[in-house]
Structures are given as C-alpha cells and as structure tokens.
DRENKE-417454 format. One line per 3 residues: number of its first residue (from 1); their letters; for each residue z, x, y of C-alpha. Coordinates in steps of 0.001 Angstrom, whole numbers, plus 524288, in hexadecimal, padded with zeros to 5 digits. Layout:
<nodes>
NUM> a> Z,X,Y  ... $
</nodes>
This chain:
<nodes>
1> xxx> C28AD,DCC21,15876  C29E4,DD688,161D3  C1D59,DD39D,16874 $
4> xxx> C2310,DC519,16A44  C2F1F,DC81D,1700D  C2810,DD342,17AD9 $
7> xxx> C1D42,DC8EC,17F22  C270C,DBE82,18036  C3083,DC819,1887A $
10> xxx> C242B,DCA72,1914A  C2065,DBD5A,1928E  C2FF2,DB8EB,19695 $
13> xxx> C2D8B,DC497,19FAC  C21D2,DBFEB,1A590  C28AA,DB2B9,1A5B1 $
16> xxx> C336B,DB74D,1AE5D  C2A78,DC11C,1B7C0  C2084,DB585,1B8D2 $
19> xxx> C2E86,DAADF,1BCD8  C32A1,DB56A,1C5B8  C2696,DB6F4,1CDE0 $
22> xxx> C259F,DA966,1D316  C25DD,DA80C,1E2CD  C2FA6,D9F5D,1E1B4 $
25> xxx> C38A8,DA414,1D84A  C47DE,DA2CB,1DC21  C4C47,DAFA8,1E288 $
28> xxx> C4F40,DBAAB,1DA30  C5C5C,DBF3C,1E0A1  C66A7,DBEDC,1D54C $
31> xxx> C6378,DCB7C,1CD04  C6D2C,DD5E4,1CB25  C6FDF,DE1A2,1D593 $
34> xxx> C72AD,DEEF5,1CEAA  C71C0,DF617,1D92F  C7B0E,DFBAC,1E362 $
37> xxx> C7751,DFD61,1F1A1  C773E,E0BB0,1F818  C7605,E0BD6,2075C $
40> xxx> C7526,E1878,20D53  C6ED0,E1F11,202E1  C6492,E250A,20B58 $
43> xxx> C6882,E2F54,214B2  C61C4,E30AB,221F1  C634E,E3CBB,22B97 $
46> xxx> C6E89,E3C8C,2352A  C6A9E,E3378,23F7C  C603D,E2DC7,238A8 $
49> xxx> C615F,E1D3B,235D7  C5ACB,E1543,22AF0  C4EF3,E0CEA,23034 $
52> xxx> C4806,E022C,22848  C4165,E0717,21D0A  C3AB9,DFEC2,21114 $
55> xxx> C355F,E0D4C,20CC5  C3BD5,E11D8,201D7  C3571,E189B,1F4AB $
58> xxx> C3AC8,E2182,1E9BA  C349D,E31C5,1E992  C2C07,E3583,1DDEE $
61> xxx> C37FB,E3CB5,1D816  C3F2F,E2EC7,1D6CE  C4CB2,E31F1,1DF1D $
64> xxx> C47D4,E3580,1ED09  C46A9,E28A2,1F635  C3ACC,E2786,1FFBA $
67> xxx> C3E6D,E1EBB,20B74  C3611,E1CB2,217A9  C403C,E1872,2227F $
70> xxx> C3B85,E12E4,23242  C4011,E1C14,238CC  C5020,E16AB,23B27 $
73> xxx> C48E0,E0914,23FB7  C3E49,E0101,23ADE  C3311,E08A3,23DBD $
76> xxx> C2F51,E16FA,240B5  C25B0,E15F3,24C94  C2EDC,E1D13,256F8 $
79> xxx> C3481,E25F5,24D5E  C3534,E349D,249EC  C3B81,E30C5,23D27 $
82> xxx> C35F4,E3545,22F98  C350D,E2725,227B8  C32A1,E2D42,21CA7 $
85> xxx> C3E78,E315D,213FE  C422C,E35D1,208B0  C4FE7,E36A5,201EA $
88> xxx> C5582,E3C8B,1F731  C5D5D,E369F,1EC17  C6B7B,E39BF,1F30C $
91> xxx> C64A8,E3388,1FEC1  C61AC,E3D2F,20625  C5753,E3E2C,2102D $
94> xxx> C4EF6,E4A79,20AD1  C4350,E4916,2103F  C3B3B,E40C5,21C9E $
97> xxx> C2EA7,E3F3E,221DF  C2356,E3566,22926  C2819,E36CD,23850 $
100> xxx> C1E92,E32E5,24122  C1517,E2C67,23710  C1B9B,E1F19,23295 $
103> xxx> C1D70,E13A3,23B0C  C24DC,E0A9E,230F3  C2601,E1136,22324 $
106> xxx> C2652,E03E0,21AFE  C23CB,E08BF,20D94  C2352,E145F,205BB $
109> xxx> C1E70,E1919,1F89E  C1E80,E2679,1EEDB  C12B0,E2926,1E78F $
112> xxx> C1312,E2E1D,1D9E2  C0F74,E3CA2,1E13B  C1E0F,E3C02,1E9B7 $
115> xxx> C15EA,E38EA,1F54F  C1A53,E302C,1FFEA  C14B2,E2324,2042A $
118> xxx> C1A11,E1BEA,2115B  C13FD,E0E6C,21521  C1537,E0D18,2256C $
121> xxx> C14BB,DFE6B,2277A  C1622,DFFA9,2361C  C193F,DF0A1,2359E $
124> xxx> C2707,DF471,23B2D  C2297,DF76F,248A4  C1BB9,DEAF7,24F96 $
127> xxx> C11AB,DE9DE,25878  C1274,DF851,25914  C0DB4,DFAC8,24A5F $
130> xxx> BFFB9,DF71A,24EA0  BFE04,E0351,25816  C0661,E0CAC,2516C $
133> xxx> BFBC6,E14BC,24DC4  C02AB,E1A04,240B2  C0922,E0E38,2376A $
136> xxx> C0294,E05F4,22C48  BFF19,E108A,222F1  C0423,E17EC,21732 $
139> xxx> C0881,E261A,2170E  C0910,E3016,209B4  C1135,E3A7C,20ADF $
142> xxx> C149D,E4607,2015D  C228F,E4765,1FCB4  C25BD,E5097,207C5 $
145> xxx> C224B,E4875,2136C  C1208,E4D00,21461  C096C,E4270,21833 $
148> xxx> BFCF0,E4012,20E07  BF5F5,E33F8,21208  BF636,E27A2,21AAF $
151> xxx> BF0C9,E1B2A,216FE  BED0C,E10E0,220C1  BE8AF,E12EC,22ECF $
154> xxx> BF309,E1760,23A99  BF7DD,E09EA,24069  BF1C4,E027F,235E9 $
157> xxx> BE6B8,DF8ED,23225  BE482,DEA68,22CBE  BD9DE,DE554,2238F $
160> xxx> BD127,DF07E,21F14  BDA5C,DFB1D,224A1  BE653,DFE1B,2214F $
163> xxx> BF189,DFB2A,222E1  BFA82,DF210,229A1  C07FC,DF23D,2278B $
166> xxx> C0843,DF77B,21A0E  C1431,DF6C0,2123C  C15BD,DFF98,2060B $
169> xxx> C0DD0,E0844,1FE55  C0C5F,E0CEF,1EFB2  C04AA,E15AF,1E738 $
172> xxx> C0037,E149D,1D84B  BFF66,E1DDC,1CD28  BEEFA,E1FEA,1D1BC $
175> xxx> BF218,E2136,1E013  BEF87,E1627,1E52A  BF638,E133D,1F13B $
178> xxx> BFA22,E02EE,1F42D  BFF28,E00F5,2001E  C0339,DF1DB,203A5 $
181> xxx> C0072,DECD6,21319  C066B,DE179,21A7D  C1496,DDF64,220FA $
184> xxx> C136D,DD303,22698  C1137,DC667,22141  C0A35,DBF9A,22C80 $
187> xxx> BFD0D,DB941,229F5  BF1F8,DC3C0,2284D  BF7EB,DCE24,227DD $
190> xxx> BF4B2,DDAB1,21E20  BFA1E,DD594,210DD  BF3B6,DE166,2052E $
193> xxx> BF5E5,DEBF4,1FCC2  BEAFE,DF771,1FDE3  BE921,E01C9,1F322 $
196> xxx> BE3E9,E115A,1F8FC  BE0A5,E1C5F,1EE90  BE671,E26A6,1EEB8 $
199> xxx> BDF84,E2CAD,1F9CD  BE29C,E2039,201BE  BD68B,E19CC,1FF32 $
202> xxx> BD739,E0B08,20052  BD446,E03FF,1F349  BD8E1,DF664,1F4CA $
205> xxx> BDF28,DED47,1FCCD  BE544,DE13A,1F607  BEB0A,DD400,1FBE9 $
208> xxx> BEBA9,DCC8A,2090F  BF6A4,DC55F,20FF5  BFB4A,DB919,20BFB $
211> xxx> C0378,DB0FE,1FF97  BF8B2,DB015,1F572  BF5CA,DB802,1E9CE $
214> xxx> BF01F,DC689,1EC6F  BF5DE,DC3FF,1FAFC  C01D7,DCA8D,200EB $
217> xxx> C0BB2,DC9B7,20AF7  C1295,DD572,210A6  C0FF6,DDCD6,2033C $
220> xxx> C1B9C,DE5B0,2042D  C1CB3,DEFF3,1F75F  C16AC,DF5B7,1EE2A $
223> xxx> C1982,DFA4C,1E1E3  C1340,DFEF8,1D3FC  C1779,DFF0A,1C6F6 $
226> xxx> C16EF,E067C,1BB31  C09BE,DFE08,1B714  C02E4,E0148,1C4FB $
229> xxx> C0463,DF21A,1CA3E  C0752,DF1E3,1D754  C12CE,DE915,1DD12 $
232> xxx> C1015,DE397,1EB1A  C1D55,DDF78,1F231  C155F,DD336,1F913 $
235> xxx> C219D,DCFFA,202C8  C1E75,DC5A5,20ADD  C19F2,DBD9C,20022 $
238> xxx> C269D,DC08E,1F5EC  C21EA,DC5E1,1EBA8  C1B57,DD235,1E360 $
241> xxx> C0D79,DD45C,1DFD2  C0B02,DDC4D,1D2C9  BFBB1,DE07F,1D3A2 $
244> xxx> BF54B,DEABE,1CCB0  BEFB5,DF65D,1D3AB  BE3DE,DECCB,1D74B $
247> xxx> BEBBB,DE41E,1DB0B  BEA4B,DD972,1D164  BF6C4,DD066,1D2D9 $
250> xxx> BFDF2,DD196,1C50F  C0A55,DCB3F,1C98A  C1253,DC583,1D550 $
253> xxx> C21D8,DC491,1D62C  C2AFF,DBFFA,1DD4E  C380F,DC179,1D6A6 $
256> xxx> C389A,DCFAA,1DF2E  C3B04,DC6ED,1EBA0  C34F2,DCA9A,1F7C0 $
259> xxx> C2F60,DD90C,1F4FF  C3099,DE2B5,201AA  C31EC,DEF50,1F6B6 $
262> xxx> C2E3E,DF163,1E954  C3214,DFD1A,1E10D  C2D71,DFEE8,1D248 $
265> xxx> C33EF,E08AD,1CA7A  C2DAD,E1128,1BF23  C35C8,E069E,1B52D $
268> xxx> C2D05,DFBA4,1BD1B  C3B27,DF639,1C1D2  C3705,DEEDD,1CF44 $
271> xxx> C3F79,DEF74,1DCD9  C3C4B,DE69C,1E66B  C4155,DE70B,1F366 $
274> xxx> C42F3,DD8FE,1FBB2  C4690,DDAF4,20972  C428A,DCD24,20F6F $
277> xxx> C466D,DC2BC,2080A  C4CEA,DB6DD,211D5  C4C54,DBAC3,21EFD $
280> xxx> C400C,DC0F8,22006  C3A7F,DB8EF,21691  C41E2,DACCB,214E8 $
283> xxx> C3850,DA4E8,20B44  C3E8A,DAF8E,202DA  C4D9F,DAC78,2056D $
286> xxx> C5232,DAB00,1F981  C4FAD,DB8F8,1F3E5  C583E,DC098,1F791 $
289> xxx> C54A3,DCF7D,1FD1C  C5619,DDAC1,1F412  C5008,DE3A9,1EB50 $
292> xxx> C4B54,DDC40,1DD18  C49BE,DE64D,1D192  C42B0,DE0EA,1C59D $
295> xxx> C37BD,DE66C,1BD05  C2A02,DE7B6,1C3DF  C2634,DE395,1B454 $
298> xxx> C2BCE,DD61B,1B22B  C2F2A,DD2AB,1BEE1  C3F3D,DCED1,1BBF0 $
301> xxx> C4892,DD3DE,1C649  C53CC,DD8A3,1C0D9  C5A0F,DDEE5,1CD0C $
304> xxx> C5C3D,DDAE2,1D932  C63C0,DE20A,1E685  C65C9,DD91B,1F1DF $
307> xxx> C65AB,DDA92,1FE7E  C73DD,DDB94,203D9  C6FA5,DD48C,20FD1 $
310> xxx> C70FE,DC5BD,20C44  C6A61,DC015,21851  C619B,DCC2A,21FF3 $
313> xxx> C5ACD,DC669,22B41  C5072,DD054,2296D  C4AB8,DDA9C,21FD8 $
316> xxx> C5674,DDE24,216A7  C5982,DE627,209C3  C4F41,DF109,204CF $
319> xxx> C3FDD,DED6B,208C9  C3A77,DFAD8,20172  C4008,DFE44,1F3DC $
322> xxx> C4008,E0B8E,1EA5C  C47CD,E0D90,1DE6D  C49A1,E1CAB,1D96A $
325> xxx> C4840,E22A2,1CC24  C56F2,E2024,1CA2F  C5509,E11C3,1CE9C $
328> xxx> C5BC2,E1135,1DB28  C554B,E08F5,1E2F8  C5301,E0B34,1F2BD $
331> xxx> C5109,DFF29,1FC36  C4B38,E027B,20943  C5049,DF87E,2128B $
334> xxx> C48AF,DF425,21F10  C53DA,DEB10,224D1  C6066,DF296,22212 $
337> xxx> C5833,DFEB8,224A4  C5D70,E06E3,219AD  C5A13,E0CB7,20C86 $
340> xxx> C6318,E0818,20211  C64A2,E0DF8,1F4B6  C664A,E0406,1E7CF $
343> xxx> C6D76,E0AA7,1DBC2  C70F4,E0469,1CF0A  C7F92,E004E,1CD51 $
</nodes>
C-alpha cells in the first residue's frame, strides 16, 4: 500500500513539474515572500562607490560572500580598481584582488578546493571590447588573490577558439570546468556551453544559437546539483535546460521565469534570479522580475522576492544570485548597482 501511495505522489509530482514547464504557462508571480530586504549590507572603503555587478558566490566555508564589482561603473577598462572582493559575514570588506586583469567581471564561481573563478565578458565595453587585448576569458585564482590559470585567448575568439563574450562558469565534483558563451541575442552569434578538464583542456562544446531544441540564446547560468546534472540559465529564450554532464537534455522549465542567475543549494533548493522581464524583454511582460526559489527536484516554486521596482526601464532587481550556509540569500544587481542581502523573516 505504501508502494501505491509513493508512485502515485511521484507521478502527481511529475504531473505538476511537467504543467509548470509549458512556454506558455500563466506567469508565476503570486507565491509567498519570506524574506526581508537588507541594503547596505556590504561595506566598501571610504570613497569607494558600488558599480554594476551580477558576480556574486558564497566561500567554501559557507558564510564569506565572493562578489566581483566594475570598478564604481559598468566596466573596469580605465580602472586601477581590484574587482575582485571578498566580504565577511558582518559585511566587511576583508580581502580584494584582480586590478589590472578584468575588463567586465560578469560571473564568478568557488570550486570545491576554495579557489576562485571570475568570467570577464567584456560585452560591457563596445566597439572597444574587440581590441582590448585582455577580456573574453576565465581567470582561477587561489583563496588569497594568486592567479592559477586562464582559459580562452586575450581579446577573445569565435568558432573553434574561444571565447566570445562568455557569461558564467562552473566546476563539477571530477573537475570539469563548463563555461557558457554568448551575450547577445542577434542572429549568429556564439550561442554554447564548452566543458575543459581540469587542466583546461577542451572536451566538448554543446549547442548553437537559435529557439529549437539543443539551441540557446544568451545562455546565462550555470548551475549543478547534488545528482551532477547541469542547469543552463538559457535567457533569451525563457527558460532552463537540465542536461547531464554530456549534455543530454533531461528536462526544460519555465516556471523559473526568465533565468539571468541560478543558485543550487546542498538541499537541491533552486534560486533563480530574473532581471529582464518587460522592458528588456517585453514578450515576457507579464512575469514579473524577482528571484523564484523552488526545488531544483520537482520543479514547484514555493518562494518568490520581487523586484521593488514595478516598471524599470532597464535591467532591474538581482541578475547574479548566492545563498549561504545559513540561507541568506545575496542578489547582485546590475541596474541599481548594488549588492543586496535576503534574510528570512
């Protein structure tokens, strides 16, 4: 009797995950907010201003907060800034790094080791990304500031090099390194996730631009659960891809809204930031921005924190997420240029 009842709870739940994952489901806007909003949590040097940031991951230890912040504007090209930061859990600013080496920190990631990841889209600049010489590559840092490897040539590369306006970065339990490429959702342009070994090896690239099935658009994120699948924030085209680590599509949702961020904790609870809903994407209007928190498992969002900003004419509430060991949750905010810090009521 006890099997009965389990498979017919799993198949409601697959029921509901498979309802919610339509592309045109009704906006998923009305779920509860438990959280209270803390601004100013972050503390920068005297004299020192916030710039954009969608950077922001949680230390190895589970309470330090890893942001990578442009510099007091939207970019670093001009400045003698360190990007790189990293804050205590009072907030405090206790340690920096990266001057000189970043052009537009866009992502950042820390490996099972403490080491440091930063993704350096360079798609903040212009015209003058293309003859930067430095831009479109990942760094790895140590946990004090040392730099360990670079992935992807100085200034970039399209087709078989690599890369072009990459976006975020993430490693898995072997070492594998996946790092997802493409910021802009014109025709032709770079639309893939590639997968390096450890030693930064190229193993596999995966997807092209466009709508279709195994195609992307602007693939934003990337995340990985406690069963090694990989989620792929695919932005421009609304929704999340769950492949395995070969990239074999397993599932696709939409009920997270338009996915700039994802963050998966160690209880597989999923946080997915939505920063351009309406304005910048108007087909999308009726979700509203915010970070959704549901299970990465079933798929139900059970949470949801909305953007305060009821009708942003550009980029608005968090675009990178990270949630602690204690479950505070930090959005990294583009728009309002600001890190803000999420605690339960």
């Amino acid at each position: 009797m006890r099997r009965l009842l389990l498979l017919a709870a799993l198949s409601a739940t697959s029921v509901v995950a498979e309802a919610q994952s339509s592309p045109t489901m009704p906006a998923v806007n009305d779920r509860p907010n438990p959280y209270r909003t803390v601004e100013g949590w972050a503390k920068l040097p005297e004299g020192r201003t916030w710039g954009s940031t969608s950077a922001v991951a949680i230390d190895k230890d589970g309470k330090h907060v890893w942001v990578a912040e442009r510099c007091g504007v939207n970019n670093c090209a001009a400045s003698a800034l360190a990007p790189v930061l990293k804050f205590d859990q009072s907030g405090k600013l206790v340690a920096s790094f990266g001057a000189g080496m970043i052009l537009s920190p866009h992502g950042i990631h820390v490996d099972k080791d403490g080491n440091i990841w930063v993704v350096d889209c360079a798609c903040t600049l212009g015209a003058t990304q293309a003859s930067a010489g430095k831009g479109h590559q990942i760094h790895k840092f140590s946990p004090t500031g040392t730099h360990l490897m670079s992935l992807g040539a100085p200034g970039g590369g399209k087709d078989s090099a690599f890369f072009w306006q990459p976006n975020a970065v993430v490693t898995a339990n072997n070492g594998d390194i996946y790092v997802a490429e493409g910021h802009s959702s014109r025709a032709g342009s770079n639309a893939r996730v590639l997968v390096f070994d450890k030693s930064g090896k190229l193993r596999k690239s995966w997807g092209s631009f466009g709508k279709g099935e195994g195609q992307l658009d602007q693939p934003h994120a990337l995340a990985i659960d406690s069963k090694g699948r990989l989620f792929i924030g695919d932005r421009g085209n609304d929704r999340i891809l769950i492949v395995d680590q070969d990239f074999k599509i397993l599932d696709t949702w939409h009920q997270f809204s338009r996915p700039s961020g994802i963050w998966i904790d160690k209880n597989d609870m999923l946080y997915v930031a939505d920063s351009e809903s309406g304005s910048v994407n108007p087909p999308h209007g009726a979700w509203t921005r915010g970070i959704r928190i549901g299970s990465a498992r079933t798929g139900e969002v059970t949470a949801f924190i909305p953007d305060p900003e009821t009708k942003p004419a550009n980029t608005s509430s968090a675009e990178g997420v990270a949630v602690d060991a204690s479950g505070n949750i930090f959005g990294a905010e583009v728009g309002q240029k600001a890190l803000k810090r999420y605690e339960k009521k």
